[in-house]
N, C-alpha and C positions, 0 to 999 in steps of 0.2 A: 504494500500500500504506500503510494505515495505520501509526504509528508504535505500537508498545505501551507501556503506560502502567509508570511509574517502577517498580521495583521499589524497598521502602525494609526497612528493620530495623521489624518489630514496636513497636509501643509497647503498656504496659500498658494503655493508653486505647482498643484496637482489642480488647478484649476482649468485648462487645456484635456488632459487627459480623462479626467472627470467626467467633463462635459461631452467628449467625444465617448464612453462608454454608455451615459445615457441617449443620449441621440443613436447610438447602434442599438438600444433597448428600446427604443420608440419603431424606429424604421422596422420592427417588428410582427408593428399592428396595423391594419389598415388605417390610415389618416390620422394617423399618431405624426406628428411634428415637433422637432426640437429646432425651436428660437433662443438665440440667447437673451436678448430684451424679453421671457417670461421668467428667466430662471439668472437674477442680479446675483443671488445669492454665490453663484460660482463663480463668481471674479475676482472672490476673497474668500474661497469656502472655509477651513480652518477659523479667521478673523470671525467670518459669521456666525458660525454658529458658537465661538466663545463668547460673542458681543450679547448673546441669547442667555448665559450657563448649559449650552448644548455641548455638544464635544460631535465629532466627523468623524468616522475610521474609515480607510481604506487596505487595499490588499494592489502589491504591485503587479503585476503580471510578468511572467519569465519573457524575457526580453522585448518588454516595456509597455508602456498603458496602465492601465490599473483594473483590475479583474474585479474588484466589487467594491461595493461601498455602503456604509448603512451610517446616517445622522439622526440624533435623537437633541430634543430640546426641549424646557417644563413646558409646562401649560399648567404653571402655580393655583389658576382659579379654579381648577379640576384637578388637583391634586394628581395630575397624569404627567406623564413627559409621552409626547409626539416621536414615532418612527418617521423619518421622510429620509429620500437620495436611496431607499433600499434595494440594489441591484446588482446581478455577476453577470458578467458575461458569457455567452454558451457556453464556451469550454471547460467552465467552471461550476457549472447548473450540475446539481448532484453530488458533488464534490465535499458535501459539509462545509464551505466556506460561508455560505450563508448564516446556516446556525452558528458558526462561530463569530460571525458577525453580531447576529442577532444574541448569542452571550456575553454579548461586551455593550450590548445597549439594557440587557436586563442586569447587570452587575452594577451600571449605574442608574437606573432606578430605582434597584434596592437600597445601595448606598444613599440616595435621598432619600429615601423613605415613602416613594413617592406609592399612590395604592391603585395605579393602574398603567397600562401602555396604550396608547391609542394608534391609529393612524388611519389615513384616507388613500385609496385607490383606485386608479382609475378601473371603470367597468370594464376596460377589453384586458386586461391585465390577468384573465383566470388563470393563469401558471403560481401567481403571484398568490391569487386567493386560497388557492391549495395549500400553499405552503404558510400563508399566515395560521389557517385554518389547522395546519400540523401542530402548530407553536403552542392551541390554546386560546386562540383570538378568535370569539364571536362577532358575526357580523350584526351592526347597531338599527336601531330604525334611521334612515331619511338618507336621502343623498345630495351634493351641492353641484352646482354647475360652475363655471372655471370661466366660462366667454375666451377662452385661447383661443389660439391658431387651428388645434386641432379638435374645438368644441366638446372641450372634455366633460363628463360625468364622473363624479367618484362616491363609491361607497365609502362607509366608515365602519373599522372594527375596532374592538376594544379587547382588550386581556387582565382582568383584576391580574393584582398582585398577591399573593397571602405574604403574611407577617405586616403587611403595609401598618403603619401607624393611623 
């Protein structure tokens, strides 16, 4: 079994390659579109989501890119911190890089003490719904509309925490 490749903290520098692994995770779905004027956020990904109390991980890819990525930030009024940026690239799909991903966003939940996880996703995204749905995450009542590029629709799922305070 191969080993999987380092998970590290975001740097502002992973901004280019970032971006280019979401836009390959778009071109995915039909009339899935990646703009950069939707997504300011990755012009400074690391900066931003510190500026929030979030924290970025990524995973580099063997000879270059970055193979996933998963950002988490509070959402103090709901005692939740938000998933958003959660994505691998195919070669990486199955791999466990994900949930190791997704172990490093619930280790800092708990360390807040926060009593849920939440996050929103888009509806063509069911690869994506599978695999929250593995985690423990119910999907919520209602869904919101975006007005993007590519007239997005997102569900919302949520995952209590136990021990949460």
């Amino acid at each position: 079994m191969t080993a999987l490749p380092q998970i590290r903290p975001a740097r502002d520098a992973d901004s280019e390659p970032l971006a280019a692994l979401i836009a390959a995770s778009f071109a995915e779905y039909p009339d899935c579109h990646f703009l950069w004027e939707e997504f300011p956020e990755l012009r400074r990904p690391a900066s931003t989501f510190a500026a929030k109390g979030g924290k970025l991980w990524v995973v580099d890819a063997p000879g270059g890119g970055i193979a996933g990525s998963l950002g988490v930030t509070p959402v103090a009024e709901q005692n939740a911190v938000e998933l958003t940026k959660l994505y691998a690239g195919p070669a990486f799909r199955g791999t466990g890089l994900a949930q190791a991903l997704f172990a490093e966003a619930l280790a800092f939940a708990e360390a807040g003490g926060f009593a849920e996880i939440m996050l929103w996703s888009d509806t063509r995204f069911a690869r994506g719904h599978r695999f929250y749905e593995k985690l423990g995450f119910r999907r919520w009542p209602g869904e919101r509309y975006l007005a993007d590029v590519s007239a997005s629709w997102e569900i919302h799922y949520r995952k209590p925490l136990h021990g949460a305070a």
